[in-house]
KELO-251751 format. One record per atom (N, C-alpha, C): x, y, z. Coordinates in steps of 0.1 Angstrom, whole numbers, padded with zeros to 4 digits, always signed. Example, Ala and Ser with C-alpha at 12.3 -4.5 7.8 and 13.67 -1.06 7.14 Angstrom:
+0132-0057+0078/+0123-0045+0078/+0132-0033+0078/+0128-0022+0071/+0137-0011+0071/+0129+0000+0079/
***
This chain:
-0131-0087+0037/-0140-0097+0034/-0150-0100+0045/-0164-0099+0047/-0176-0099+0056/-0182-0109+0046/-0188-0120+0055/-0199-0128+0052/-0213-0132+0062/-0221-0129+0057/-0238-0126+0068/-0243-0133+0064/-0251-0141+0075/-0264-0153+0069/-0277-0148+0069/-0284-0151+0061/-0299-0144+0056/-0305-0155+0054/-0312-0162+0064/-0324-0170+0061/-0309-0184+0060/-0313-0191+0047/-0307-0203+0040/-0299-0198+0034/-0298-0185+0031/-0287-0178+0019/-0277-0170+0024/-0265-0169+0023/-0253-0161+0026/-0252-0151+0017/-0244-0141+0025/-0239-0126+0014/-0230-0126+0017/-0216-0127+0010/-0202-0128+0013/-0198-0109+0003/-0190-0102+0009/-0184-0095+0001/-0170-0093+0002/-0164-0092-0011/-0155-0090-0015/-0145-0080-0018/-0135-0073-0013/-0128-0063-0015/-0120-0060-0028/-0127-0048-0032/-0124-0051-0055/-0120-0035-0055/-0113-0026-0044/-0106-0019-0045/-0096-0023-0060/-0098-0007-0068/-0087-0009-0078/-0089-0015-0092/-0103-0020-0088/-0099-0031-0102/-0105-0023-0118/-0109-0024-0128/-0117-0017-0138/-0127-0024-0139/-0139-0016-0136/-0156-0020-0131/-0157-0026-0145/-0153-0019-0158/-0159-0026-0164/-0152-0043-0172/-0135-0044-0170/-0133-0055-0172/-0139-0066-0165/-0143-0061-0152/-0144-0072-0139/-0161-0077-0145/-0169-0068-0148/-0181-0074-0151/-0185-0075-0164/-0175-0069-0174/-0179-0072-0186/-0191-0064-0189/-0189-0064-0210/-0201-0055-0214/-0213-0060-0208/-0220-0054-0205/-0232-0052-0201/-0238-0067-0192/-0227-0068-0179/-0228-0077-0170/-0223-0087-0175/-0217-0091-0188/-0220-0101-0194/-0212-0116-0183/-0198-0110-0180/-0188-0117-0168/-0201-0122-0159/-0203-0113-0152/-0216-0117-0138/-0221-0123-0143/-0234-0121-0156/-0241-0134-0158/-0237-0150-0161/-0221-0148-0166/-0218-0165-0165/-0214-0167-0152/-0210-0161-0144/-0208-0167-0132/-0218-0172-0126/-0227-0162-0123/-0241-0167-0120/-0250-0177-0125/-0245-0180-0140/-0252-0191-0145/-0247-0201-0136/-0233-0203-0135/-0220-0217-0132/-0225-0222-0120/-0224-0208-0111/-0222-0209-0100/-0239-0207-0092/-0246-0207-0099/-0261-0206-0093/-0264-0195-0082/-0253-0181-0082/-0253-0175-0071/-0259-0156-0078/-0253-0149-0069/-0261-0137-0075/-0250-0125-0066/-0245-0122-0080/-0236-0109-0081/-0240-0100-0078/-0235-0091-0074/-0236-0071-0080/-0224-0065-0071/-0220-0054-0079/-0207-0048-0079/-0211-0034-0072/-0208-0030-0060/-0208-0018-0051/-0197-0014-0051/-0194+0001-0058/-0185+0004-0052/-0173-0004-0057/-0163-0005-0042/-0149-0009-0040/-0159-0025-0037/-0168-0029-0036/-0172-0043-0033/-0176-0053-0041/-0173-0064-0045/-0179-0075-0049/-0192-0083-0040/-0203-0080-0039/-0212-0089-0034/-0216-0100-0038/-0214-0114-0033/-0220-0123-0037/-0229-0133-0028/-0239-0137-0029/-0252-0142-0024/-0258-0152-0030/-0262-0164-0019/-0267-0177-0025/-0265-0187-0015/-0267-0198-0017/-0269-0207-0007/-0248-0210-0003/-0248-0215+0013/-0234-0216+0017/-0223-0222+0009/-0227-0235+0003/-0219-0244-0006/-0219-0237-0020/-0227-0228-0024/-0222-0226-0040/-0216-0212-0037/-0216-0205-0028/-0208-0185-0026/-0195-0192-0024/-0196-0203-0010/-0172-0208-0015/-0170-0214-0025/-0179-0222-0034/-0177-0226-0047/-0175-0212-0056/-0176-0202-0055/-0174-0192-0066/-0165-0181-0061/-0160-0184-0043/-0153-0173-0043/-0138-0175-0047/-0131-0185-0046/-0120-0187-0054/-0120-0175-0070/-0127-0178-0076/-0123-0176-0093/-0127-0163-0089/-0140-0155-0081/-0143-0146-0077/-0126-0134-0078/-0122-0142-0065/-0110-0134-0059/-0099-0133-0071/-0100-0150-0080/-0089-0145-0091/-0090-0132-0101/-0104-0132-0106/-0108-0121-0113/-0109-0110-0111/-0108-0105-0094/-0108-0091-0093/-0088-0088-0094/-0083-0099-0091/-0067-0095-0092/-0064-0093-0108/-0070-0101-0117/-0070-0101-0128/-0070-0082-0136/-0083-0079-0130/-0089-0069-0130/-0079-0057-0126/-0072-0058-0117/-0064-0052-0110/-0056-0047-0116/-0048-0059-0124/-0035-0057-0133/-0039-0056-0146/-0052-0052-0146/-0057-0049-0162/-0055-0059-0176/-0058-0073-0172/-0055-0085-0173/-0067-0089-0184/-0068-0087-0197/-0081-0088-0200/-0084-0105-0201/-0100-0105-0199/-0107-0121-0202/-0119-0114-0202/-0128-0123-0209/-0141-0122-0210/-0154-0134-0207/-0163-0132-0212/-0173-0142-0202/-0168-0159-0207/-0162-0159-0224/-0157-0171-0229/-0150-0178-0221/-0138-0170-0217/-0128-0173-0201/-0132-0180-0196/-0143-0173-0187/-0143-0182-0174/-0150-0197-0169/-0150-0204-0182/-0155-0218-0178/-0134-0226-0179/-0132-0222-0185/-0116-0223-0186/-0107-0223-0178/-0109-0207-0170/-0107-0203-0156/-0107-0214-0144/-0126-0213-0146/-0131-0223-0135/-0113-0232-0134/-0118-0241-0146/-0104-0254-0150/-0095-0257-0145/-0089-0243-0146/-0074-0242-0146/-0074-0239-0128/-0080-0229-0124/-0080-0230-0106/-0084-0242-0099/-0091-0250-0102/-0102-0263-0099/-0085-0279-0098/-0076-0272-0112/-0069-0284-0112/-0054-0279-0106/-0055-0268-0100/-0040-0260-0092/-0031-0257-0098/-0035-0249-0115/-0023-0248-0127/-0018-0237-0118/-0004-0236-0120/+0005-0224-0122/-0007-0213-0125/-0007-0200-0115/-0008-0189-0124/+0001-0177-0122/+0005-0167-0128/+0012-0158-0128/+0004-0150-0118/-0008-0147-0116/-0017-0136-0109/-0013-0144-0095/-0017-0153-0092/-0018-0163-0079/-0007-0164-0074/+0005-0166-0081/+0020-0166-0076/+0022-0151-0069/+0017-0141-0075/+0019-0128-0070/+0009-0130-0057/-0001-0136-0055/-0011-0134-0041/-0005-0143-0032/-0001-0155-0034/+0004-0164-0027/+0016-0166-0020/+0027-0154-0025/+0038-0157-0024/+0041-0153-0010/+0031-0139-0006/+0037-0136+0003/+0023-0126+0006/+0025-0131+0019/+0011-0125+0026/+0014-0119+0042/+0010-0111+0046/+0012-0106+0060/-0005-0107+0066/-0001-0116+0075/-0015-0116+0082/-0016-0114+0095/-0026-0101+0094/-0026-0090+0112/-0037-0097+0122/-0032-0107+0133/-0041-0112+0134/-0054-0104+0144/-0048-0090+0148/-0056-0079+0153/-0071-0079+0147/-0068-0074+0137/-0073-0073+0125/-0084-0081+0114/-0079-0093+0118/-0082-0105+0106/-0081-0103+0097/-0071-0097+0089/-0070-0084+0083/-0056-0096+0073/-0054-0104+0061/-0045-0108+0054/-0042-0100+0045/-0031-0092+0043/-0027-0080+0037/-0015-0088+0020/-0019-0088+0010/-0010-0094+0005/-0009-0086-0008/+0008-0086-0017/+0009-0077-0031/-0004-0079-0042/-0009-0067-0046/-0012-0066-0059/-0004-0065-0071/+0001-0065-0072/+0010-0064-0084/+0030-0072-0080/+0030-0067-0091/+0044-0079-0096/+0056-0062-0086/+0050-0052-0089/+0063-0047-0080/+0057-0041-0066/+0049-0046-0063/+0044-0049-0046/+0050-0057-0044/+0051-0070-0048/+0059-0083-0044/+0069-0077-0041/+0074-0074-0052/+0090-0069-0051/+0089-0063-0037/+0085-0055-0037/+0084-0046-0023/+0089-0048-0013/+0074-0058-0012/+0073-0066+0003/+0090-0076+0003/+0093-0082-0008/+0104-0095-0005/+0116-0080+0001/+0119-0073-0003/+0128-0062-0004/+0130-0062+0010/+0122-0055+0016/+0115-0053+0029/+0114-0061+0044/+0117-0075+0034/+0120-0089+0044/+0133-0093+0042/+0138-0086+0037/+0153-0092+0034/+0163-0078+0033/+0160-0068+0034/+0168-0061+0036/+0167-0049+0049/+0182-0045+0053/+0178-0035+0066/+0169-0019+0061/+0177-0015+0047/+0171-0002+0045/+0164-0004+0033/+0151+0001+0029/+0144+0000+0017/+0143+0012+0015/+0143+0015+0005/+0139+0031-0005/+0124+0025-0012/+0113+0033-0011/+0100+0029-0019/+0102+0042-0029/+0100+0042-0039/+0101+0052-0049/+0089+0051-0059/+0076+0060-0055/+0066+0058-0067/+0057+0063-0064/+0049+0066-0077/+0034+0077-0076/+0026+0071-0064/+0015+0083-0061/+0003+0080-0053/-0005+0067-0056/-0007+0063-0045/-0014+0052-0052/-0015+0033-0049/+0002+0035-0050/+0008+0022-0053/+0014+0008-0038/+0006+0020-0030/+0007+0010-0014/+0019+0014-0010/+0032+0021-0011/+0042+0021-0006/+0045+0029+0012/+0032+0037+0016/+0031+0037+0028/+0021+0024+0036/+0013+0018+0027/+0005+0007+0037/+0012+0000+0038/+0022-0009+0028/+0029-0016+0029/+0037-0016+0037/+0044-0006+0037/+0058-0005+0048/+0047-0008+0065/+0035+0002+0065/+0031+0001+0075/+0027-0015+0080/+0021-0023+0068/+0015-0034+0073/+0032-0043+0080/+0041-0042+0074/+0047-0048+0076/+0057-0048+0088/+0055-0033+0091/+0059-0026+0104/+0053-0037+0117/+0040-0037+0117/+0030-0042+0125/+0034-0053+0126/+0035-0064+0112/+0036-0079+0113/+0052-0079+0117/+0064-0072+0120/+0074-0071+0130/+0070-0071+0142/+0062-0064+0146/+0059-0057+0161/+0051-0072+0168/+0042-0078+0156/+0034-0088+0161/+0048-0102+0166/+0055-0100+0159/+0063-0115+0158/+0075-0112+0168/+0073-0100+0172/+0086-0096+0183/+0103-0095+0177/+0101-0088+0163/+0113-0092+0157/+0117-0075+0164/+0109-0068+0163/+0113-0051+0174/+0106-0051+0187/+0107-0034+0191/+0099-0039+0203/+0089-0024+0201/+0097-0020+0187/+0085-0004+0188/+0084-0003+0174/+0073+0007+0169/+0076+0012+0156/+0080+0031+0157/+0081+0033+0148/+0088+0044+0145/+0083+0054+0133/+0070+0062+0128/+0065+0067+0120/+0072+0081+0120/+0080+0085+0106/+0081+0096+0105/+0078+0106+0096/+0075+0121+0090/+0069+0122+0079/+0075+0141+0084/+0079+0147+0073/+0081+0159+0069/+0071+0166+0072/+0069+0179+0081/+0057+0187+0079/+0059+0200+0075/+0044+0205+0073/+0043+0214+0063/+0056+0219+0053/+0053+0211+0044/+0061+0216+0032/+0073+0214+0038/+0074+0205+0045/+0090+0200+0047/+0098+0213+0051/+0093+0225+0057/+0099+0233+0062/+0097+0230+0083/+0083+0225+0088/+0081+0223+0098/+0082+0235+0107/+0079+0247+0100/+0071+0260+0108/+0062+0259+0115/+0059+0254+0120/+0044+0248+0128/+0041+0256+0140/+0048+0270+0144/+0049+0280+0153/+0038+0286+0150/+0030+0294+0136/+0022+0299+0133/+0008+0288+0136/+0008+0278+0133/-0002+0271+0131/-0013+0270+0149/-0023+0271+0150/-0030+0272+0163/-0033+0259+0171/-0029+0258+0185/-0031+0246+0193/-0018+0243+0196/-0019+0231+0202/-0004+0224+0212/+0006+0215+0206/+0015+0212+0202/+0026+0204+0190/+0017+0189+0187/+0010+0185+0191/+0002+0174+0186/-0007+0175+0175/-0013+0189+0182/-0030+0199+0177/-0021+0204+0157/-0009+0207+0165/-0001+0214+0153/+0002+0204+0143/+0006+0189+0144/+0013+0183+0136/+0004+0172+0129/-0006+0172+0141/-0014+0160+0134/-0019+0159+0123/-0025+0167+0111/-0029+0171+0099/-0018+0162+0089/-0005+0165+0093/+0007+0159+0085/+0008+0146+0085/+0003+0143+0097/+0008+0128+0102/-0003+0118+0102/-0019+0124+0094/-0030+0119+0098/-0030+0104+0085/-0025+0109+0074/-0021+0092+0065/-0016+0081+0075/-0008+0078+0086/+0000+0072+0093/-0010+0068+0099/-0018+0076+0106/-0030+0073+0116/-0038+0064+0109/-0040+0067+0099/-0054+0061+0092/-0048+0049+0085/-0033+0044+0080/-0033+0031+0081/-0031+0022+0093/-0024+0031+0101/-0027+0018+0116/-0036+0017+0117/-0049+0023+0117/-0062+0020+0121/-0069+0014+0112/-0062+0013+0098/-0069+0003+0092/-0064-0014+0096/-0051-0015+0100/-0051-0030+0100/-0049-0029+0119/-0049-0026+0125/-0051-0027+0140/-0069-0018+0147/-0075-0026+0158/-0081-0022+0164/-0080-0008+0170/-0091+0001+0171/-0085+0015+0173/-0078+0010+0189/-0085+0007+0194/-0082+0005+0210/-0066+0001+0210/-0065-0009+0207/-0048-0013+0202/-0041+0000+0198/-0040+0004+0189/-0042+0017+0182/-0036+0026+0193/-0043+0030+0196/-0043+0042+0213/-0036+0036+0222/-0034+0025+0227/-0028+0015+0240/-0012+0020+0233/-0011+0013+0222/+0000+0011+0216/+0004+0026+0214/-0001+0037+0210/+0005+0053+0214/+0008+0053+0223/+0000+0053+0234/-0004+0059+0246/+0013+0054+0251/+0020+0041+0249/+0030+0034+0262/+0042+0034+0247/+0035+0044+0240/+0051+0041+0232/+0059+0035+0225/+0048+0024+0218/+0052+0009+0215/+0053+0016+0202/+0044+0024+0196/+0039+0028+0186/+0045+0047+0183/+0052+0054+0175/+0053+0068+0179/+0057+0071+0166/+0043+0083+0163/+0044+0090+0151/+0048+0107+0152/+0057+0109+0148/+0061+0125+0153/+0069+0131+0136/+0069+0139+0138/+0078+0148+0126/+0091+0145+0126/+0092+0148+0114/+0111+0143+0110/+0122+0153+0117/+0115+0164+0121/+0126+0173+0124/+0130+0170+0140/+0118+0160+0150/+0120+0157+0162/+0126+0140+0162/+0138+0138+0153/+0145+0124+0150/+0156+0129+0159/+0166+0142+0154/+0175+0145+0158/+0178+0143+0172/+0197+0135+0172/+0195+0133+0185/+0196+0124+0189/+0189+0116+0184/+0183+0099+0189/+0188+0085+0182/+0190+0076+0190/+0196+0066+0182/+0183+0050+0187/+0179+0047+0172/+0168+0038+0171/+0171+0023+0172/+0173+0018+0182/+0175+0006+0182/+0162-0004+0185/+0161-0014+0182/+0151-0025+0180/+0142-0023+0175/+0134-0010+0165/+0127-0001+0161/+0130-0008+0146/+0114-0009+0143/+0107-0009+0126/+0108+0010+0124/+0112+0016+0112/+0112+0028+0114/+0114+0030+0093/+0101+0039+0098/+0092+0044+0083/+0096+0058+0080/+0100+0062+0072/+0100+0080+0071/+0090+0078+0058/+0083+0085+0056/+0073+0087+0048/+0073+0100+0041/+0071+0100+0027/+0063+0114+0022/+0087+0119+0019/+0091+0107+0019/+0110+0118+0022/+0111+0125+0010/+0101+0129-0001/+0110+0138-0008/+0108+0150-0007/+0098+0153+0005/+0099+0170+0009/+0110+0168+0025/+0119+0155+0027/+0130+0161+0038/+0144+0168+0028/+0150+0177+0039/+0159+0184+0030/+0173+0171+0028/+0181+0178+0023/+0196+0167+0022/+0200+0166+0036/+0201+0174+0044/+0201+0175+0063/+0198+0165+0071/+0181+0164+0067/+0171+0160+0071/+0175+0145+0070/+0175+0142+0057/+0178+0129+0053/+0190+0119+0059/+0203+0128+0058/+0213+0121+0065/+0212+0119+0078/+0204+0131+0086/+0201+0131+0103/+0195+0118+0101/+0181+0119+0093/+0176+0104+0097/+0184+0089+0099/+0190+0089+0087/+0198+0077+0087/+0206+0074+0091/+0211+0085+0099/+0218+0082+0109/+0218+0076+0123/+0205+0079+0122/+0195+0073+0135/+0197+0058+0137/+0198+0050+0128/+0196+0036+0130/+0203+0031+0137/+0200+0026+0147/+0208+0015+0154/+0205-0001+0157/+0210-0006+0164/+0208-0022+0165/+0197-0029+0164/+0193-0039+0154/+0181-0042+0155/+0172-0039+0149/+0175-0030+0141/+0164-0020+0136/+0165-0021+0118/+0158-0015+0115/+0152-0017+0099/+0144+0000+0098/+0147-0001+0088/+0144+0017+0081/+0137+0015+0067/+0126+0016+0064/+0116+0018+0051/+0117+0034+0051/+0118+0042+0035/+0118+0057+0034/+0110+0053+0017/+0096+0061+0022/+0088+0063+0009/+0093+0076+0003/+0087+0076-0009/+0086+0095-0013/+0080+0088-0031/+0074+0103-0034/+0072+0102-0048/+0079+0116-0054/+0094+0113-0062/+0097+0121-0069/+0089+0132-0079/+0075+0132-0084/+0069+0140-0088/+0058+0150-0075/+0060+0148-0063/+0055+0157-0055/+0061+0167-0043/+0076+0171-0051/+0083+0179-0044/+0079+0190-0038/+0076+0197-0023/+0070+0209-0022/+0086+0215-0020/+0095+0216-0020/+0106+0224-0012/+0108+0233-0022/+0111+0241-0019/+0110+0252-0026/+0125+0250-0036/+0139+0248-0033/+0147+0238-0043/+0145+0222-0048/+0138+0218-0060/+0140+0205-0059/+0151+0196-0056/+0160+0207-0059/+0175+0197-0060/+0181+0194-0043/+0175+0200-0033/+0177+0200-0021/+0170+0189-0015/+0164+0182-0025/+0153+0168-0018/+0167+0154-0016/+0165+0151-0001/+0173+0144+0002/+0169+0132-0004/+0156+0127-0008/+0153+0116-0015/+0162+0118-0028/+0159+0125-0034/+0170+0126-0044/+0183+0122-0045/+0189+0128-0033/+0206+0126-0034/+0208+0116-0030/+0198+0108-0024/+0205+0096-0020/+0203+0086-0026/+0197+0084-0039/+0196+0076-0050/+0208+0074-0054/+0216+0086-0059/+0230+0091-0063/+0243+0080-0056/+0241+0092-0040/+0247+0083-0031/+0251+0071-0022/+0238+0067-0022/+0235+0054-0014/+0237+0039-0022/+0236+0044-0035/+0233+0036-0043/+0236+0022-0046/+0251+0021-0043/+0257+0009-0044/+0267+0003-0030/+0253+0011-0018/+0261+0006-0008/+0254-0009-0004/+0256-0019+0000/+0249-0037+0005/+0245-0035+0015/+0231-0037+0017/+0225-0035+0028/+0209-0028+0026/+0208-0016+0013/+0204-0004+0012/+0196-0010-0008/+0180-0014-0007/+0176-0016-0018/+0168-0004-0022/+0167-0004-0036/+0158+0008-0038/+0146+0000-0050/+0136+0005-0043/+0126-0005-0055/+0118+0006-0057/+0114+0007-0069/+0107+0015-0078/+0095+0012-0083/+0082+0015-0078/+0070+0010-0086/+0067+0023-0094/+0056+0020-0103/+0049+0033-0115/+0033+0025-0116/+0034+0033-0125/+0013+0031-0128/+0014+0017-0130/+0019+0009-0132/+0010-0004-0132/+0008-0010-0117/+0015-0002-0105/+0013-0009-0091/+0002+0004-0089/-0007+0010-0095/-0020+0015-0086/-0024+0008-0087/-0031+0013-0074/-0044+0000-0070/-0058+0011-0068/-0055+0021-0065/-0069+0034-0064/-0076+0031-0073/-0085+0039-0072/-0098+0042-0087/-0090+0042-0102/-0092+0039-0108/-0089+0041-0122/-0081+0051-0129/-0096+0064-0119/-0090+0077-0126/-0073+0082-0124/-0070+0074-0112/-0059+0082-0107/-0047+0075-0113/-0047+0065-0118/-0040+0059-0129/-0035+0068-0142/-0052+0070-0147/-0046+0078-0161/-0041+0097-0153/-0047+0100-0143/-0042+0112-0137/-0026+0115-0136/-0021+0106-0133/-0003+0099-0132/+0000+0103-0146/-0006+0093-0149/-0001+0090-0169/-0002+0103-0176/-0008+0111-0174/-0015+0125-0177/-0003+0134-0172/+0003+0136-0163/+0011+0145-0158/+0024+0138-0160/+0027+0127-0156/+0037+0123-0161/+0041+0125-0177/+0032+0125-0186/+0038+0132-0201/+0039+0146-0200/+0035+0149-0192/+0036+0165-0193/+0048+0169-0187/+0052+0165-0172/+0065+0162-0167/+0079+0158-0178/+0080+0151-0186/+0084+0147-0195/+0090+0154-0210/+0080+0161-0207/+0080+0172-0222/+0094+0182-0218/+0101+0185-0225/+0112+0193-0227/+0108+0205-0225/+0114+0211-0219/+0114+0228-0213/+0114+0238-0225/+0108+0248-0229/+0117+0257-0239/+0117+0273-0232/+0129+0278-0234/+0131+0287-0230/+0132+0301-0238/+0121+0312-0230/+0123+0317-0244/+0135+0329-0243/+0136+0332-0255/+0153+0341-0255/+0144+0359-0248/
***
């Protein structure tokens, strides 16, 4: 969220990552034009942005219902331009809402950053409470649906509050085999490609400079799963990422790693297995096994926690029936 002054008039924009361009504005602007009526200000939708512009007092008059409508949008919430004098109403007099309970409840704010990181959806909530209340979380779900930003934002908002004293990023490379002998350059040069998702969320909610300080002295350390072995992680926030290309090996070495102090987030999405046995995916077996040990939650999001473009929603929905369809084998 960026706001610039122009003259007497402000331009505030809004972050509308995710939402459906066309519920959020309605047929043919029609959403924008009542707000603009209400609110005497001036819309237009870029992109992942909400822009809104007009004099100081009427842009924070409009960015409340603003921000409710792109969550709205989000969770494919339908309303139309009738709504929102109603809307207005109901926000203006502090009703209960179901959308707002999910934004309000629980927020992580990087103050690096200025950066307030909060759930989109009803099983991001879930997520994040998971996550604060338990030592080991399992994230289980399509592309999409925040389960490495999350763990990451929440890594940080640890690190900020001094509840560890390091983080811990780990991730399977190449194809969870981690041959990286053939590949050209020095074990950093070699691994970074694999590890470059990890990079690019710290640097979205930390300063690069922080960023590098915080590599540089170790506070911070992202490396391959196969360099865990060995080590025992104490006072450490600690992520494995991408776990359903580590093998069954792989998996128990990790968790074994934990020690005092410490907390363990493991993403993966069961429909992106590279190992050449599926049945050898330690994410797998530990669904099985882990399952009903206290301590150890497993939360599961699907397509209604995307938050990406649209397309990549029905792209899910699209393979996932196909996934689904029964095998035939012929004789």
């Amino acid at each position: 969220m960026t706001t610039s002054v122009i003259g007497e008039s402000v331009k505030h924009k809004l972050d509308a990552e995710g939402i459906d361009p066309l519920l959020f504005t309605g047929v043919n602007d029609s959403n924008l034009h009542r707000i603009s009526s209400l609110f005497k200000v001036k819309l237009t939708l870029r992109g992942d942005q909400v822009v809104v512009s007009g004099k100081l007092s009427e842009v924070e008059d409009a960015i409340p219902l603003l921000e409710h409508l792109i969550e709205l949008s989000r969770l494919r919430k339908s309303f139309s331009s009738e709504d929102i004098p109603r809307l207005v109403q109901e926000l203006s007099t502090n009703e209960n809402d179901p959308i707002n309970s999910i934004e309000n409840e629980l927020r992580i704010a990087l103050p690096g950053s200025k950066k307030i990181i909060r759930p989109k959806s009803k099983g991001q909530a879930k997520y994040l409470r998971s996550m604060i209340s338990t030592d080991v979380v399992v994230g289980i779900g399509p592309a999409g649906t925040g389960k490495t930003y999350l763990a990451v934002a929440m890594a940080i908002d640890s690190l900020y509050k001094k509840r560890v004293r390091r983080i811990v990023l780990a991730r399977p490379a190449v194809e969870a085999g981690e041959s990286l002998g053939f590949l050209p350059g020095d074990l950093q040069e070699k691994v970074d490609p694999y590890l470059r998702p990890l990079y690019d969320a710290l640097e979205d909610m930390m300063p690069s400079e922080r960023v590098r300080r915080a590599l540089q002295d170790r506070v911070i350390e992202i490396a391959p799963l196969a360099y865990m072995r060995g080590r025992t992680l104490s006072d450490a926030f600690v992520i494995l990422d991408e776990a359903q290309n580590s093998t069954r090996a792989q998996m128990k070495m990790f968790l074994t790693r934990l020690g005092l102090n410490s907390q363990v987030v493991i993403t993966g999405d069961k429909t992106q297995i590279d190992l050449p046995n599926q049945e050898q995916s330690g994410l797998i077996e530990i669904e099985s096994v882990l399952r009903h040990i206290d301590g150890i939650e497993f939360v599961y999001l699907d397509e209604t926690d995307i938050l990406r473009h649209q397309l990549v929603k029905d792209i899910v929905g699209a393979y996932g029936k196909i996934d689904s369809r029964p095998t035939i084998k012929s004789q």
